[in-house]
C-alpha positions in Angstrom: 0.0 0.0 0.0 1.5 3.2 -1.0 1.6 6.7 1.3 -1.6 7.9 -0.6 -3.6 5.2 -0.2 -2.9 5.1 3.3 -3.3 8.6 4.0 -7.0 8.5 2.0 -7.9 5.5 4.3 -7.3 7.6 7.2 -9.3 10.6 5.7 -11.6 8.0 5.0 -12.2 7.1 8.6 -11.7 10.7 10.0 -14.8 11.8 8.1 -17.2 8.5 8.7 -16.2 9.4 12.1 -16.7 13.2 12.6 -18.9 14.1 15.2 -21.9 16.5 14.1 -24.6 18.2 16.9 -27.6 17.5 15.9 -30.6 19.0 18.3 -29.5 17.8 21.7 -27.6 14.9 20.6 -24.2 13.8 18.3 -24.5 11.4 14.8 -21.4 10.8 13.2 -21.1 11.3 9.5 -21.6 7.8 9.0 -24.4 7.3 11.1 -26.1 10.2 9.3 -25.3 8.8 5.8 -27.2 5.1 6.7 -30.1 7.2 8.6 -30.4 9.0 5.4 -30.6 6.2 3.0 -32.9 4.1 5.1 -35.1 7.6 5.0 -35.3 7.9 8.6 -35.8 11.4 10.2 -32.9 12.5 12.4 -33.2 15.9 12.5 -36.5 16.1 13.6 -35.6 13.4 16.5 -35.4 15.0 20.1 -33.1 12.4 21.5 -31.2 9.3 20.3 -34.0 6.9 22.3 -36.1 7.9 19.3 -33.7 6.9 16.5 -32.7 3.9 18.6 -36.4 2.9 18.7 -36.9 4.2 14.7 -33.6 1.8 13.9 -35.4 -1.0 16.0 -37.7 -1.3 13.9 -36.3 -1.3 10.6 -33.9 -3.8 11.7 -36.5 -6.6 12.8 -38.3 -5.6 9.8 -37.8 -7.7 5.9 -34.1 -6.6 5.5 -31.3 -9.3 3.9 -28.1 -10.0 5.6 -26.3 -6.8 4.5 -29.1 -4.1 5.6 -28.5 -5.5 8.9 -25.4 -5.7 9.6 -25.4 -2.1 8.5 -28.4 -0.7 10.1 -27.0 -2.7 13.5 -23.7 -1.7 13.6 -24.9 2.3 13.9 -27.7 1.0 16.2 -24.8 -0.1 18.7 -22.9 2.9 18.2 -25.7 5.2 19.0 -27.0 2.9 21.6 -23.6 3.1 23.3 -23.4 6.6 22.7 -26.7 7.4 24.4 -25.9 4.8 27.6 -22.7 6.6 28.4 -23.7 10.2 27.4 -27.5 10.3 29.4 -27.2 7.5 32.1 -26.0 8.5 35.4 -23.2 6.2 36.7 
C-alpha cells in the first residue's frame, strides 16, 4: 500500500467518524449517511431513544443480511453513545 492510499484511508475514517450536533444529541457522518438512505428522520428526533427505537424497527423488519449488519452496527454505536452520554453512573 503506498503513502496515498494510506493517507486517503485515514481521511476516509476521519470523516465517517466526525462528530456532528444534531438537536440535543451527536451522529457521526456515517451514522447520518445510513439514517439518510434508510429515509429515517434524524433531524427532527429529540433524542437518540427515538432513532434507537426508529432503527429498532427497521432492523426486525424484511431486511437481507447486509441491511443488517449495517443498520445494527450504527444501532450499537448510537446505543452506546446514548448509555454513556445520558445515564447517570
Amino acid at each position: 500500500m503506498q503513502i496515498d492510499d494510506i493517507n486517503n484511508e485515514i481521511n476516509n475514517i476521519i470523516n465517517n467518524n466526525k462528530l456532528n450536533y444534531i438537536n440535543s444529541f451527536y451522529l457521526s457522518n456515517k451514522e447520518i449517511e445510513v439514517l439518510k438512505k434508510y429515509n429515517i428522520d434524524y433531524k427532527n428526533s429529540i433524542n437518540l431513544k427515538e432513532i434507537i427505537y426508529k432503527l429498532s424497527e427497521l432492523i426486525d423488519s424484511d431486511i437481507d443480511e447486509e441491511e443488517y449488519n449495517e443498520i445494527d452496527q450504527i444501532l450499537e454505536s448510537i446505543s452506546t453513545r446514548d448509555y454513556y452520554q445520558n445515564t447517570n453512573k
